[in-house]
C-alpha positions as CSV (number, residue, x, y, z in Angstrom):
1,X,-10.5,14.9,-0.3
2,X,-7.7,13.4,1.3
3,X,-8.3,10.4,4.3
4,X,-7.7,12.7,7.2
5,X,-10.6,14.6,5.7
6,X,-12.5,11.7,5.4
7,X,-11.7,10.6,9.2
8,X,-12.8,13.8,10.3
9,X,-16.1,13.8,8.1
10,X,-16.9,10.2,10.4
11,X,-15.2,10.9,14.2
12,X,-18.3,12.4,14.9
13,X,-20.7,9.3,14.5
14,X,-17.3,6.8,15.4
15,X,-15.1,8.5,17.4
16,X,-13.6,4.7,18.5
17,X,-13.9,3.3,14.6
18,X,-11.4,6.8,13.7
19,X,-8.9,5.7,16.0
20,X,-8.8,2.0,14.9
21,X,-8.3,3.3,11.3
22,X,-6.3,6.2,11.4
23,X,-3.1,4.8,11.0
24,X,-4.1,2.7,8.0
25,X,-1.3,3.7,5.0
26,X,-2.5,1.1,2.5
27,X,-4.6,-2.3,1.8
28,X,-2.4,-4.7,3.8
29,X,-3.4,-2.3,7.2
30,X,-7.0,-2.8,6.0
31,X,-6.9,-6.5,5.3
32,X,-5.1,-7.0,9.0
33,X,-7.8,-5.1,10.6
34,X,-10.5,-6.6,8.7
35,X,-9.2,-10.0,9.9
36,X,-8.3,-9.2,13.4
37,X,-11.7,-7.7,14.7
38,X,-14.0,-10.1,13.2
39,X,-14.9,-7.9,10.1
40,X,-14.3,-10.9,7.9
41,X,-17.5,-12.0,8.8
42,X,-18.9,-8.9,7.4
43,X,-20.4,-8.3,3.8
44,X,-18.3,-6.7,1.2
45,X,-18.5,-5.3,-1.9
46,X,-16.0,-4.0,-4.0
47,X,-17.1,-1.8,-7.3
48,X,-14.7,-1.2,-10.3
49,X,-14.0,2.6,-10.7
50,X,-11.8,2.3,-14.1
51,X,-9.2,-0.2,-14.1
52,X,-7.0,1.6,-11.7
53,X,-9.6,2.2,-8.5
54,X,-12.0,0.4,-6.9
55,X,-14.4,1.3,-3.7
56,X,-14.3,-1.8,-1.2
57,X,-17.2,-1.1,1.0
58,X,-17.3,-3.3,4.2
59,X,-20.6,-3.4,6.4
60,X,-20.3,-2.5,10.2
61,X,-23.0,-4.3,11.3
62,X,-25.9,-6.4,9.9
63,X,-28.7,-3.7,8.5
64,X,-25.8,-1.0,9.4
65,X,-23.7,1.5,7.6
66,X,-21.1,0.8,5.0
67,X,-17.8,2.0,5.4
68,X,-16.0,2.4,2.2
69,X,-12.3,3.0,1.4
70,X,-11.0,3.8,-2.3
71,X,-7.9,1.9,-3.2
72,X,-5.9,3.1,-6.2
C-alpha cells in the first residue's frame, strides 16, 4: 500500500486532514506540521517494527483516532 492509497482509505472521514498531509515526502514535513498546528500537544507513540521501521502514531484529539505513519 503506497501513501496515496492510504490518503484515499482516510479522505472520506478527513477530507481537510488529506489535504494538510498530502504533500508530506518524509519525517521533517511531519515534524513541521506536528509543530505548526498544535499537534505537539498531542499523545504519541512510536512502536519498533525491526530496526529499520517504526509506526509513529499521533492522537487527533483527546479520546480520538490515532493517525499513524510508517517511517522507514
Amino acid at each position: 500500500m503506497t501513501y496515496a492509497d492510504c490518503l484515499s482509505a482516510i479522505r472520506a472521514n478527513y477530507p481537510l486532514l488529506v489535504e494538510e498531509i498530502a504533500s508530506f515526502r518524509g519525517l521533517t514535513d511531519l515534524l513541521d506540521w506536528f509543530q505548526r498546528t498544535g499537534q505537539a500537544q498531542s499523545p504519541v507513540d512510536i512502536i519498533a517494527l525491526d530496526e529499520f521501521e517504526y509506526d509513529l502514531l499521533i492522537q487527533l484529539q483527546p479520546e480520538r483516532e490515532w493517525l499513524a505513519f510508517g517511517i522507514t
